[in-house]
KEFI-392522 format. One line per field, with one value per residue (C-alpha): z, y, x; residue number from 1. Coordinates in nm, 3 decimals. Layout:
# KEFI-392522
up [Z / ...]
north [Y / ...]
east [X / ...]
drenti [NUM / ...]
This chain:
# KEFI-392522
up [5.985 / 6.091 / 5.888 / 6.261 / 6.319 / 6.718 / 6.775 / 7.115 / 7.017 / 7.332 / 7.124 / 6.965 / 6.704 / 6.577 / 6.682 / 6.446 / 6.138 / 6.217 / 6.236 / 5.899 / 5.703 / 5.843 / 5.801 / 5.388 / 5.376 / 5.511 / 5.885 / 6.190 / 6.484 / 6.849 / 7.067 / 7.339 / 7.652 / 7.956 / 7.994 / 8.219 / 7.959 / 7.618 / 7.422 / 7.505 / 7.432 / 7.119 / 7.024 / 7.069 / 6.816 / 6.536 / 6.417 / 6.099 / 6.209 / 6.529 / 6.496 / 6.824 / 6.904 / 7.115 / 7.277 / 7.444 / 7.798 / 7.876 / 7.811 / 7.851 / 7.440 / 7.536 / 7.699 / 7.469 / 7.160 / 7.289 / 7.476 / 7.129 / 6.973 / 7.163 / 7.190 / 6.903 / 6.910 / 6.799 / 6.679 / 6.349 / 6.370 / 6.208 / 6.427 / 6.281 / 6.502 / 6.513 / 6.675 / 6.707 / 6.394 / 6.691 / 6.959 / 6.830 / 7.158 / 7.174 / 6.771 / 6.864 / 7.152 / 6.926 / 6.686 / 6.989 / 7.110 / 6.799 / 6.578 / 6.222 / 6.132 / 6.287 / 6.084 / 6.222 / 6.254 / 5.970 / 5.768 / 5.943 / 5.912 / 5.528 / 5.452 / 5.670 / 5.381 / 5.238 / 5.555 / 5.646 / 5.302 / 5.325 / 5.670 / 5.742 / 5.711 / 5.369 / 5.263 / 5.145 / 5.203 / 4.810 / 4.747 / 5.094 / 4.965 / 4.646 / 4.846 / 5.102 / 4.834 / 4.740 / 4.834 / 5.196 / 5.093 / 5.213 / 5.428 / 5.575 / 5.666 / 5.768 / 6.057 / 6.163 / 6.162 / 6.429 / 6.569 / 6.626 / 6.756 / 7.034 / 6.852 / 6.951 / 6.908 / 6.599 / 6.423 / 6.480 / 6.280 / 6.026 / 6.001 / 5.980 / 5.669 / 5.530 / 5.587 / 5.503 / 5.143 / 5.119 / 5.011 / 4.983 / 5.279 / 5.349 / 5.514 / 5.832 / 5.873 / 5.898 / 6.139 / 6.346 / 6.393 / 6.472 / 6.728 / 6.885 / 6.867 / 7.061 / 7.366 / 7.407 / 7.409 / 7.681 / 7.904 / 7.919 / 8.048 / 8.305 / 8.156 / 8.177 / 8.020 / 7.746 / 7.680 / 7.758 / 7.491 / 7.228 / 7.240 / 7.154 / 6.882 / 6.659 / 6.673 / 6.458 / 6.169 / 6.262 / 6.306 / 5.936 / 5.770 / 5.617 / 5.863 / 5.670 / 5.482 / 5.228 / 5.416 / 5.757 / 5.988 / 6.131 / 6.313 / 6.517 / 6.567 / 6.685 / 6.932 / 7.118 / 7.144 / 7.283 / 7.498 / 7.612 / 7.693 / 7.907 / 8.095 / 8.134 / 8.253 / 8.479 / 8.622 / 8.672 / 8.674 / 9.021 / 8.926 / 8.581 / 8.633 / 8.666 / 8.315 / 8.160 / 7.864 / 7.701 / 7.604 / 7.350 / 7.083 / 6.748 / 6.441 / 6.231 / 5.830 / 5.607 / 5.265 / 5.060 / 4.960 / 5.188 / 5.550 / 5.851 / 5.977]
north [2.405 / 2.300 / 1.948 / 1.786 / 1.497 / 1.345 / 1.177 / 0.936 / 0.944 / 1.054 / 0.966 / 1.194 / 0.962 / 0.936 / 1.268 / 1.456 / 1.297 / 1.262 / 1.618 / 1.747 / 1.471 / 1.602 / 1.948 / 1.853 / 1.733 / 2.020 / 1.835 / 2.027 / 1.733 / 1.728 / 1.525 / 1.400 / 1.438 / 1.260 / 1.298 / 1.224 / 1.221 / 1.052 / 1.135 / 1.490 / 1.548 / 1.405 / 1.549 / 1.910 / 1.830 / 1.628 / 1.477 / 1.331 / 1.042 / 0.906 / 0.763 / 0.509 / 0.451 / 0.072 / 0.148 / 0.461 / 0.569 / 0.867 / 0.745 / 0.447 / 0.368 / 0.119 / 0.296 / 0.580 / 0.341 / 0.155 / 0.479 / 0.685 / 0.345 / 0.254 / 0.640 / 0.697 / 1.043 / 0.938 / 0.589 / 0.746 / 0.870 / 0.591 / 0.508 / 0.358 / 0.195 / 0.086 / -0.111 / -0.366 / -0.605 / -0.908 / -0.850 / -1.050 / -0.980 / -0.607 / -0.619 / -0.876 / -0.672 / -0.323 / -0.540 / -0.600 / -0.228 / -0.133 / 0.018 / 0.029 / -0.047 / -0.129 / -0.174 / -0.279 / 0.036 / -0.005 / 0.031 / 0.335 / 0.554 / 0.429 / 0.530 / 0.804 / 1.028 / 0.771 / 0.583 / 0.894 / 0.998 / 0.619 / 0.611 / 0.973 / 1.034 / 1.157 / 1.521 / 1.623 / 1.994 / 2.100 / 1.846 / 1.987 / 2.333 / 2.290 / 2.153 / 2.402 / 2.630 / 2.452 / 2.563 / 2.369 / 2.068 / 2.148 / 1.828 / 1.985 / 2.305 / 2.137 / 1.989 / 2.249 / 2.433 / 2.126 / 2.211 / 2.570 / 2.505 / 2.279 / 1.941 / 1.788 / 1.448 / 1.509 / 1.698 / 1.379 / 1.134 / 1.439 / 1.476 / 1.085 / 1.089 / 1.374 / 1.246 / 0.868 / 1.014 / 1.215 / 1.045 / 1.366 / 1.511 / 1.787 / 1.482 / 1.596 / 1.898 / 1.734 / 1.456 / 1.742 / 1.975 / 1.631 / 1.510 / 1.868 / 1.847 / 1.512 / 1.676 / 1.908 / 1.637 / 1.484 / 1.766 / 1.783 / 1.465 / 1.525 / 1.259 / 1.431 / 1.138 / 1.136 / 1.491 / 1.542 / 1.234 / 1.390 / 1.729 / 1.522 / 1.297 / 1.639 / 1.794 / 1.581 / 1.696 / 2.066 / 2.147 / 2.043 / 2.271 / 2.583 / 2.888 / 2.891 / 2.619 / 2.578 / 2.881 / 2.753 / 3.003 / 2.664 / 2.941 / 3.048 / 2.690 / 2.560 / 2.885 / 2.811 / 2.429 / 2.493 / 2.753 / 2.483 / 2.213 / 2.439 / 2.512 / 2.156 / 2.066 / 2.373 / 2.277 / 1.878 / 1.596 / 1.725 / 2.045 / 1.972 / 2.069 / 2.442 / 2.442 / 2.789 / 2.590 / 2.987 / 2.830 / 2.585 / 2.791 / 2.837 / 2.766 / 3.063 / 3.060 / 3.302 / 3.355 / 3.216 / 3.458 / 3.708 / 3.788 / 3.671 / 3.971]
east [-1.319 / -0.960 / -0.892 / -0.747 / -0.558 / -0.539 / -0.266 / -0.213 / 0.161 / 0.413 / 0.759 / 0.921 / 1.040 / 0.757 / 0.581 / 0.769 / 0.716 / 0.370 / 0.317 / 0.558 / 0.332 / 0.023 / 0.092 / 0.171 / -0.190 / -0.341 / -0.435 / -0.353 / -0.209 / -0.286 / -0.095 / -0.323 / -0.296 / -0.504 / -0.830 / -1.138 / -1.388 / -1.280 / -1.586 / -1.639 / -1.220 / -1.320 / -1.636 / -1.477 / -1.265 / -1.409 / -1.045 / -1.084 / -0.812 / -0.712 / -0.390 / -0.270 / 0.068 / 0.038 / 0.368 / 0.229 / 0.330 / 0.173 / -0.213 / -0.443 / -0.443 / -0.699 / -0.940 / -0.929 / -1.017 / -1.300 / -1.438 / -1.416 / -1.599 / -1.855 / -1.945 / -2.265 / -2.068 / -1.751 / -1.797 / -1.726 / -1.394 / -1.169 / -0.860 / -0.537 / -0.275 / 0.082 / 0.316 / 0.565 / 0.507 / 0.622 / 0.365 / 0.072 / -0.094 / -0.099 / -0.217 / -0.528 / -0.600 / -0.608 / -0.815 / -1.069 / -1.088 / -1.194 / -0.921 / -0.978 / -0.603 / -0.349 / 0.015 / 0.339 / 0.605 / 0.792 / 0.515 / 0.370 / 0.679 / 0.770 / 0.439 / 0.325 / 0.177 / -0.036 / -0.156 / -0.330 / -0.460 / -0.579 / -0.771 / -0.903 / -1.247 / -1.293 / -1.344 / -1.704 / -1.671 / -1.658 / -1.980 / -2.160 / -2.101 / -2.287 / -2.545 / -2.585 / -2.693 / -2.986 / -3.356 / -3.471 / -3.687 / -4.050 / -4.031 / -3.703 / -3.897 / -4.219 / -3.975 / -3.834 / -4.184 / -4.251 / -3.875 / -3.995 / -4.343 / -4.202 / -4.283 / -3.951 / -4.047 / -4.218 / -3.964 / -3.763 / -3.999 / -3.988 / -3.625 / -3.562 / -3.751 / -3.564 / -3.174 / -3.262 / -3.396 / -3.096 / -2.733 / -2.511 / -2.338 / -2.588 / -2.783 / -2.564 / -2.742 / -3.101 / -2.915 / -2.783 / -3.092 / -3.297 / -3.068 / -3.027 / -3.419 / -3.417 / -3.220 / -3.435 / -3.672 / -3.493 / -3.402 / -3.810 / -3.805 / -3.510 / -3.275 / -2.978 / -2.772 / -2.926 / -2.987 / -2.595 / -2.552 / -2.758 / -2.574 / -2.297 / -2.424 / -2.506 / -2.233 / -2.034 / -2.290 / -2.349 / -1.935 / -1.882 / -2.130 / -2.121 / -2.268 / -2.557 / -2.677 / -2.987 / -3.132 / -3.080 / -2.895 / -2.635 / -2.390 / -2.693 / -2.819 / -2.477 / -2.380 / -2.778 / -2.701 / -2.393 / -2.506 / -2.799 / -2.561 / -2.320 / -2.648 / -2.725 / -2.341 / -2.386 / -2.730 / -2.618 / -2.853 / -2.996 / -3.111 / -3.238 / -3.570 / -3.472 / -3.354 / -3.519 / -3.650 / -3.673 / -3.330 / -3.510 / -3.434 / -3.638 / -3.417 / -3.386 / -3.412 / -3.225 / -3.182 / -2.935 / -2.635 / -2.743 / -2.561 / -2.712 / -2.878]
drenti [1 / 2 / 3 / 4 / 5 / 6 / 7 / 8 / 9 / 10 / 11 / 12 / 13 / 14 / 15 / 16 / 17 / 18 / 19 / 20 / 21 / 22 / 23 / 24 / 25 / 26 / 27 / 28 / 29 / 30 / 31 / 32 / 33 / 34 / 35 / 36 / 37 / 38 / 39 / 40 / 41 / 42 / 43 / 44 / 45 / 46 / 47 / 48 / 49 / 50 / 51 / 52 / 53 / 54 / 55 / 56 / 57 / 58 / 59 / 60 / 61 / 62 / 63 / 64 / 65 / 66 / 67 / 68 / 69 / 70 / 71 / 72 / 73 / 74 / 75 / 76 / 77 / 78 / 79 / 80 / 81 / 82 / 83 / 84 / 85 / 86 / 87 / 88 / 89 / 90 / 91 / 92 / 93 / 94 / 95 / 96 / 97 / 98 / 99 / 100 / 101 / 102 / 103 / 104 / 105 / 106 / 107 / 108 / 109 / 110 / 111 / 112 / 113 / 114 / 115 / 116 / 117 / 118 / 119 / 120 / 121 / 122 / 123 / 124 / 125 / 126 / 127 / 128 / 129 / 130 / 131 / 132 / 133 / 134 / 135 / 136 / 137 / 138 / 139 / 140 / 141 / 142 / 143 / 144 / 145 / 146 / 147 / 148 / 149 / 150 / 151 / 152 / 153 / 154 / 155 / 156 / 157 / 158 / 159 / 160 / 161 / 162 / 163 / 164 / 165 / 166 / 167 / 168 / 169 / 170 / 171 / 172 / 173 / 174 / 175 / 176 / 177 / 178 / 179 / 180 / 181 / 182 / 183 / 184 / 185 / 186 / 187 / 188 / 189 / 190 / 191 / 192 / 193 / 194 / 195 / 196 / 197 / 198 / 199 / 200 / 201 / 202 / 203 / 204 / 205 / 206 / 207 / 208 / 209 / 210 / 211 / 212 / 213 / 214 / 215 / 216 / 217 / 218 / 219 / 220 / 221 / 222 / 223 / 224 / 225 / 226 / 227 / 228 / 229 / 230 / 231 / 232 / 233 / 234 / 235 / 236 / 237 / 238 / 239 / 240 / 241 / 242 / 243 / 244 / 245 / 246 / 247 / 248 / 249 / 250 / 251 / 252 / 253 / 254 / 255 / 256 / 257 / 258 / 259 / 260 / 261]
């Protein structure tokens, strides 16, 4: 997965920069552009750092920041800012929205390299890796048994025991098949927000992992939530009860070191 930076920067004095020092660390940047829906602009693309310019023009820096934090989706995603070093006002009010950071200029540009090494999320692919190549704990596979049968809600009491037992990063893939589990929960239940929400939520766990992981075919599971939440955006909160629920997809199991066949 891309290592991505977002970037509400619209100067090109400091655009540039932003990008070569990026690009030396191995982090692709977007420059953002506006938006009607914060979260889901986010959510597509899992940045591991949001970096704010407060003297921005072009976008509502505000409403970005406490959108991205007050989203369970995105709350996450640790945003540094920067400004003026002399505008105690705009720095208090960054402070409020949320921002993790927030540095004056000067020290922004002098230290461009290291302010992003510093704030992006870190990097647990190598230790997920090792991970995903472990046998599926039986409690893992007794939820998604429940997953599969159509125990939504159940797979969810399941799966929280799981990922709170578990402190490496493969946690993220019991957190994402629970939380995909959940929608479907919800879209029987017609609540469209919060199925929509859900969708959301895992996919911050299920884009990091590896296609499959401790036997669990992740490329399928993230192409039929997808494919279920672009049915629920199609179908709207109005017409949620015609959702085919034959898109409730069982979660498929593979073995280890072998192609998905």
């Amino acid at each position: 997965m891309t290592k991505r930076i977002v970037a509400l920067v619209d100067d090109l004095f400091f655009q540039q920069p932003i990008a070569s020092a990026a690009q030396r660390l191995g982090y692709a940047v977007e420059f953002a552009e506006p938006t009607n829906d914060v979260v889901a602009y986010l959510v597509a693309r899992q940045p591991r750092l949001i970096v704010v310019d407060l003297n921005v023009k072009s976008l509502d820096w505000e409403g970005w920041v406490m959108a991205a934090k007050t989203s369970p989706a995105t709350r996450k995603m640790p945003v540094l800012a920067f400004g003026s070093h002399t505008d105690a006002a705009r720095i208090a009010r960054a402070r409020k929205a949320g921002c993790d950071a927030v540095v004056s200029n000067g020290a922004f540009m002098a230290h461009l390299a290291d302010m992003i090494q510093t704030h992006a999320r870190p990097d647990e692919s190598e230790a997920l890796l090792r991970q995903a190549q472990e046998p599926l704990p039986e409690l893992a596979r007794q939820a998604i048994a429940q997953f599969n049968a159509g125990e939504f809600w159940e797979q969810h009491e399941t799966f929280e025991t799981v990922w709170r037992a578990e402190p490496g990063p493969v946690r993220q893939m019991y957190q994402g098949i629970l939380q995909v589990g959940v929608a479907y929960y919800q879209i029987q239940r017609r609540n469209y927000d919060g199925a929509r929400k859900l969708f959301q939520r895992a996919w911050q766990y299920l884009s990091v992992l590896p296609d499959v992981c401790q036997g669990v075919d992740i490329a399928q599971l993230r192409a039929d939530a997808q494919a279920a939440l672009a049915e629920l955006e199609r179908l709207g909160p109005a017409r949620i009860a015609e959702f085919d629920p034959a898109l409730f997809k069982p979660i498929r199991l593979v073995s280890l070191g072998h192609p998905v066949s």
